[in-house]
Residue, then its C-alpha position, 0 to 999 in steps of 0.5 A: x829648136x830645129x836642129x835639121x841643119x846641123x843634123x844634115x852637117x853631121x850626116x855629111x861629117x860622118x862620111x869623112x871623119x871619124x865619129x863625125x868629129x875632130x876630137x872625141x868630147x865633140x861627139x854630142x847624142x844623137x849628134x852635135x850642133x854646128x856651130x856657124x859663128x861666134x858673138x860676144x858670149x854666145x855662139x850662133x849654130x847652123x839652124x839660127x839657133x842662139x846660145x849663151x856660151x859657156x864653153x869658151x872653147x874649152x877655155x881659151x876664149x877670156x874675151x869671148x868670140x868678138x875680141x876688142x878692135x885692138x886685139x882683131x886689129x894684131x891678128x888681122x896684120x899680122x895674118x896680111x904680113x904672111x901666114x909664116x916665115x920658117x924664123x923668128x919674128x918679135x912678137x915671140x919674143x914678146x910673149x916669151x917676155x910677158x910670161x916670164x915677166x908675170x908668172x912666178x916659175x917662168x924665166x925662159x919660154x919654148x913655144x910649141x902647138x897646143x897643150x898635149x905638144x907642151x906636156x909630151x915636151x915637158x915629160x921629156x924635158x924633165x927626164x933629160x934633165x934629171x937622167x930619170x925614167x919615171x913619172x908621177x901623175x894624178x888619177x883623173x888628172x889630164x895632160x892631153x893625148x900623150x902616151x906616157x900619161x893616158x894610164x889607169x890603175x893605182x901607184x906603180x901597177x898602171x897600164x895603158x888607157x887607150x889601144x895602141x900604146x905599147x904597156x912599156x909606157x905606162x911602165x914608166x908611170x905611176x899614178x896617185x890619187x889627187x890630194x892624198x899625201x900619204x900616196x905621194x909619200x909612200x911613192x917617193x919612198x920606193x921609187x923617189x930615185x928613180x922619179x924624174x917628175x911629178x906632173x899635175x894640175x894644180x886644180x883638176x880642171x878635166x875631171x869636174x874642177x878639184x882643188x888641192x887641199x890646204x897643204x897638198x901643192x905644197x907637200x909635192x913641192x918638198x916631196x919633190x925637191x927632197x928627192x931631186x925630182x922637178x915638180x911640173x904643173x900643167x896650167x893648160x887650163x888654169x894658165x892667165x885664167x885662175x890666179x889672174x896674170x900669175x896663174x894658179x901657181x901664183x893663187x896657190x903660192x907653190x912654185x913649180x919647176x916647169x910649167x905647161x901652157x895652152x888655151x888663154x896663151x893663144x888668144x883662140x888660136x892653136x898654142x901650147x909652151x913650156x916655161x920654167x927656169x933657165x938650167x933646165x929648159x936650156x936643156x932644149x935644142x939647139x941651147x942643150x940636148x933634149x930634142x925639141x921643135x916644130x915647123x909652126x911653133x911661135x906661129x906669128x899669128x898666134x903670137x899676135x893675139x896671144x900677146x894683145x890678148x893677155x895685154x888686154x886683159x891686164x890692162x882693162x881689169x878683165x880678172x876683175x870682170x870675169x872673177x866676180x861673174x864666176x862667182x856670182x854664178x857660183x853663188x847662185x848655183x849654190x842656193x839653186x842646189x840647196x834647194x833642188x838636189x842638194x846632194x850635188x857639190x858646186x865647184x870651181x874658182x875665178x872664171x871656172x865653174x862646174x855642178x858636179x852630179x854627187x851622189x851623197x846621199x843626203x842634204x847638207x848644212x847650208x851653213x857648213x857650205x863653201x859659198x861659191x865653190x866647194x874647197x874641200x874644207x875638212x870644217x865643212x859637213x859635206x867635206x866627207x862627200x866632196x869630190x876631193x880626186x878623180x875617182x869621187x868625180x868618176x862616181x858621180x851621176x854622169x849619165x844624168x849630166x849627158x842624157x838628161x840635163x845636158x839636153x835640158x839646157x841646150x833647149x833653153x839656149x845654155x851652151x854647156x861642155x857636153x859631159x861631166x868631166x870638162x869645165x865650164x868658163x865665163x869670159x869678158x863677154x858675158x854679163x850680169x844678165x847672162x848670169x841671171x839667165x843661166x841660173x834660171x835654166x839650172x833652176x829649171x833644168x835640176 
């Protein structure tokens, strides 16, 4: 492939941004392509080169880059009516309408401007409303770039992640690892008075996609109600993508208290909310007083393609299409790493997938194996090698991923997230032969 377009585009980018880029997971060795246009399921980039996509944009895209005519045509009249308007319009109200209609925990909806606005927002939302300070979060879980969660470290000993966050913030936060009962336990029976919120991901969907084990969604649900503190899921990612129109909370069957969403909501465009019962998100401005607002939240634009998006989607069986490609491609790369590095573990669920780079050691039973998506079932052979949380996804072979596979890939024309962490996701677009394409590259490149 020529790439000398893009080269050139990053050399120029370079001087202007830092890092030649406008958000770190962009910054791709040596250096990135540019992407040109989008169509259907694969994206064009500077040089004419095509790849089937798999990054949807890091998810928000369900229907791919060429939505139908009826979702162009509410984006397209509503950006010729006015950019916005500084009030209200309809078709916020709409979209607040159909997300209460159809998730579980939602019965009001506060718009905001992308999924770090809606957790930084729900963070202080749930201390207003419980009059705590305290926040329990997962190891390797992710809520954006906001300081109260960018911590490491275990239980109540964390500090900042990242320069420029004064260690008072991470005072306040105490990390868990994913699916260990017994952390969350242990923290609520020191701490329990003092926690305002437990926030997690339903499923990790930065760190490789874990899911809960059986059982473990539901024990932050008592945990949390026993102590009075809100449990908060943060369904960013997950949101009107696992679990269909009622989100993972719905697939799960656990009712969370608030709930964050971003990416799907917006059709493409920059989105975030906070939905969850009335008595605690009335707690916002102006109905309460928990500090909140934006100059472009409930953008009409947006709005329009949200709504006609997920209108779409419910109407004309799109869960349907996209759930059984993602599992057939889950399936299939659960043979190809059977047979080329068996000590890898396929995940993900729905429309989501990921092979993550384990390093087990050994080969596992097919016939103990879950068959299109690893479910951290205790049953299971390889159950004691499965990434179960943060640090098992930590320890896997990310270099591999980043500097041999990856590149592997894109030289086949497979457009994967660029390293270990980030999930990967099917939209309407793709097809039965965009699946079958991608299996022979893995096949090839593992």
């Amino acid at each position: 492939m020529n790439h000398e377009q893009s080269r050139s585009l990053y050399g120029r980018a370079l001087d202007v941004l830092p890092g030649g880029v406008n958000s770190s997971v962009r910054a791709i060795q040596p250096y990135p392509f540019f992407v040109e246009r989008g169509d259907g399921g694969h994206v064009i980039d500077a040089d004419g080169n095509r790849y089937l996509d798999f990054v949807m944009g890091y998810g928000p895209l369900l229907l791919g880059h060429d939505p139908p005519e009826r979702v162009q045509a509410a984006v397209q009249q509503r950006a010729s009516e006015g950019p916005m308007y500084g009030a209200p319009t309809e078709v916020e109200v709409e979209l607040a309408e159909f997300i209460a209609r159809h998730v579980p925990s939602v019965e009001m909806v506060r718009f905001v401007n992308s999924g770090t606005e809606a957790t930084v927002s729900a963070v202080r939302l749930a201390r207003g409303y419980t009059g705590r300070d305290k926040i329990v979060v997962m190891q390797g879980g992710y809520h954006g770039a906001q300081e109260s969660t960018l911590v490491e470290g275990t239980g109540a000993e964390t500090a900042p992640s990242s320069p420029g966050i004064p260690d008072s913030f991470a005072e306040h936060t105490i990390a868990v690892p994913f699916n260990d009962e017994a952390a969350v336990r242990e923290v609520f029976a020191e701490h329990g008075d003092d926690v305002a919120a437990v926030l997690t991901e339903p499923i990790l969907g930065n760190y490789g996609i874990v899911h809960p084990e059986d059982g473990y969604l539901e024990t932050l649900r008592a945990v949390t109600e026993r102590h009075d503190a809100l449990l908060v899921f943060d369904e960013v990612i997950t949101g009107f993508r696992v679990g269909g129109l009622q989100c993972a909370q719905g697939k799960f069957g656990v009712t969370p208290d608030l709930t964050t969403f971003g990416k799907v909501i917006g059709g493409g465009f920059p989105v975030g909310a906070i939905g969850g019962r009335t008595d605690i998100v009335e707690e916002c401005t102006p109905a309460g007083d928990v500090f909140q607002s934006g100059t472009f939240s409930g953008h009409p634009v947006t709005m329009a393609a949200g709504l006609e998006t997920l209108r779409y989607a419910s109407a004309e069986g799109v869960y349907d299409h996209v759930n059984e490609l993602g599992q057939q491609l889950r399936a299939g790369l659960t043979d190809i790493v059977a047979d080329k590095a068996p000590e890898y573990t396929v995940v993900g669920t729905d429309s989501m997938f990921k092979v993550v780079f384990t390093r087990s050691g050994e080969a596992r039973d097919e016939e103990d194996d879950c068959s299109a998506g690893c479910r951290q079932r205790p049953q299971c052979a390889h159950y004691p090698h499965c990434p179960r949380d943060g640090t098992d996804v930590r320890r896997a072979d990310t270099e591999r991923w980043e500097r041999l596979f990856w590149p592997a890939m894109k030289e086949q024309g497979i457009f994967l997230t660029p390293n270990q962490f980030e999930s990967q996701f099917v939209s309407a677009a793709h097809t039965e032969e965009d699946v079958e394409t991608a299996l022979d590259a893995y096949r090839e490149a593992l």
